[in-house]
C-alpha positions as CSV (number, residue, x, y, z in Angstrom):
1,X,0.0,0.0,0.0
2,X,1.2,3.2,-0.7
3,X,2.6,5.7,2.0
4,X,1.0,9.2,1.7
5,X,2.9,11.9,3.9
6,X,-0.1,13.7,5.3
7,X,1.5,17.7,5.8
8,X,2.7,16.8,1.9
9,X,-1.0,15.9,0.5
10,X,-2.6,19.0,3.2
11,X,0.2,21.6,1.5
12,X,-0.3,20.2,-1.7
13,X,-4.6,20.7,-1.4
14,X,-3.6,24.2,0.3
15,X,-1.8,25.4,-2.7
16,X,-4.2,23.8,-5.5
17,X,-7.6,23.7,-4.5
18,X,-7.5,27.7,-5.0
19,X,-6.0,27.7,-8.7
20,X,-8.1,24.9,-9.9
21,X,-10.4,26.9,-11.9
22,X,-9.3,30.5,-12.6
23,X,-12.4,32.0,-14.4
24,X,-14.4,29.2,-14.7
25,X,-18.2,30.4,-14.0
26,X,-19.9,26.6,-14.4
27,X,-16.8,23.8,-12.5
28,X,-15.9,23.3,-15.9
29,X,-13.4,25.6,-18.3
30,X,-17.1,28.0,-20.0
31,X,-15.9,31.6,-19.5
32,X,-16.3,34.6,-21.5
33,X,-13.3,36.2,-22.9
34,X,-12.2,39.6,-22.2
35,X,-11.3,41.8,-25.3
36,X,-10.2,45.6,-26.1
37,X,-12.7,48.4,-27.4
38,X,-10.5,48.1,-30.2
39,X,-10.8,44.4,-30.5
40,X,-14.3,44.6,-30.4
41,X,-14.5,47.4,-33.1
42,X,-12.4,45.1,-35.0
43,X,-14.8,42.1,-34.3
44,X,-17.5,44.6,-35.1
45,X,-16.2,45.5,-38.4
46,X,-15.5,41.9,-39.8
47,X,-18.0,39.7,-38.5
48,X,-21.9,39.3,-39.3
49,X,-24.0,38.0,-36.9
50,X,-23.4,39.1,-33.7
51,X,-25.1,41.4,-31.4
52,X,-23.7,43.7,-29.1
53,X,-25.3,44.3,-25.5
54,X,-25.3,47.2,-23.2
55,X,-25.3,46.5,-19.4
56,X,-26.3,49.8,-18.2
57,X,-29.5,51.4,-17.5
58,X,-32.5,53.0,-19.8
59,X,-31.5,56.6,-18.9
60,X,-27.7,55.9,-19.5
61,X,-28.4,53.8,-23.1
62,X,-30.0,57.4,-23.8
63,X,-27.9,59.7,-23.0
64,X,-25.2,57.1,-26.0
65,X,-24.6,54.3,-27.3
66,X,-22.6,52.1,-29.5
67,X,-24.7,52.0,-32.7
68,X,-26.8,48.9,-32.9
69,X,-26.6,48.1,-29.4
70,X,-29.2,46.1,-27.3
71,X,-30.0,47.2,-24.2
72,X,-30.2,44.6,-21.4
73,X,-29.5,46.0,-18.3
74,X,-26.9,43.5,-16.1
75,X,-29.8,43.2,-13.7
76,X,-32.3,41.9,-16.1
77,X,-29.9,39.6,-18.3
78,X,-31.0,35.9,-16.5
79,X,-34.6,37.0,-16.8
80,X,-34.4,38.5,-20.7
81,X,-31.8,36.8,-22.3
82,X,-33.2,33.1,-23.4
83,X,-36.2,35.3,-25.0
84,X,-33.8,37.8,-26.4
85,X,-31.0,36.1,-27.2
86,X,-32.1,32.2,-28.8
87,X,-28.8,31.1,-30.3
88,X,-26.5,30.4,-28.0
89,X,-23.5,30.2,-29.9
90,X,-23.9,33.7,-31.1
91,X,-21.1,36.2,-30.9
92,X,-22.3,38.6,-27.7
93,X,-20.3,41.7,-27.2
94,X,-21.2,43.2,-24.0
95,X,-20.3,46.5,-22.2
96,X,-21.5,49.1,-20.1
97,X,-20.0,52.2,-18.4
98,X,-16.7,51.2,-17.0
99,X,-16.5,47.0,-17.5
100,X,-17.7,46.4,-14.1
101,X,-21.4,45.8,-15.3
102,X,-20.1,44.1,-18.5
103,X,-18.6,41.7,-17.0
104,X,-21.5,40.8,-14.7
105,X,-23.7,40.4,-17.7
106,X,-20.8,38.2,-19.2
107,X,-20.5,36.3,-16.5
108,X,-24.3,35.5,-16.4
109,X,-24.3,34.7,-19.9
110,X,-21.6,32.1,-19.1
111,X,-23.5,30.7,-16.6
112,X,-26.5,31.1,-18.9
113,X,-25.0,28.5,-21.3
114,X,-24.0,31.0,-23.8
115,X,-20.6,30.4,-25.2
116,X,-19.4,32.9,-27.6
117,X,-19.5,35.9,-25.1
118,X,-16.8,38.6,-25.3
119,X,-16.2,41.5,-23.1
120,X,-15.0,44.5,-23.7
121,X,-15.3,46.8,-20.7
122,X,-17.0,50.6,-20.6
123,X,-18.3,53.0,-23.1
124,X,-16.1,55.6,-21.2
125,X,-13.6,53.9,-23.0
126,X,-14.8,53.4,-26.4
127,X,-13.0,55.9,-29.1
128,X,-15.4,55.3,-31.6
129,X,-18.7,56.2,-32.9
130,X,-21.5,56.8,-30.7
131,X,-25.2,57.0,-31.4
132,X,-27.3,60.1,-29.2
């Protein structure tokens, strides 16, 4: 029978049990990736088919937006997004102000079963055209 040093296998548990699963939203390895505004644009300019999603608020979606956006607000993504969003293989860019909604919304996606989600952070950040 083997001979397992137990203060080895306790350090060992210690150190790995934390690092298991960086990112992972489900146990398993689903995340969404995190991309630049310019990576997004990029996206935005040679793909088809995707839809981009803004995490903010009504009032905040009015006062701009990235053209052809989709409001969701972060809040309301697990009640809207099987209705509003079918294919879950779509590409789904998703920001908001600074990233911190975004990434909520991503997350949720994730968890959601939606595996084509990118995000990108805030509109603060976004050099390029807005719609008022």
């Amino acid at each position: 029978m083997l001979k397992i040093n137990k203060r080895f296998l306790i350090a060992l548990l210690t150190f790995t049990l934390p690092f298991g699963c960086i990112g992972c939203s489900d146990g398993g390895s689903a995340t969404y990736e995190q991309i630049s505004g310019a990576e997004a644009k990029a996206l935005m300019d040679s793909e088809s088919g995707y839809i981009i999603i803004d995490a903010r608020e009504q009032y905040e979606y009015d006062e701009g937006h990235i053209p052809g956006a989709v409001l969701i607000p972060y809040g309301e993504i697990a009640d809207r997004a099987e209705k509003e969003l079918p294919d879950k293989d779509q590409l789904i860019l998703v920001y908001c102000r600074s990233g911190r909604r975004s990434k909520i919304a991503a997350e949720e996606l994730v968890n959601l079963g939606y595996t084509n989600v990118k995000e990108f952070g805030g509109i603060i950040d976004w050099e390029y055209e807005i719609v008022k």
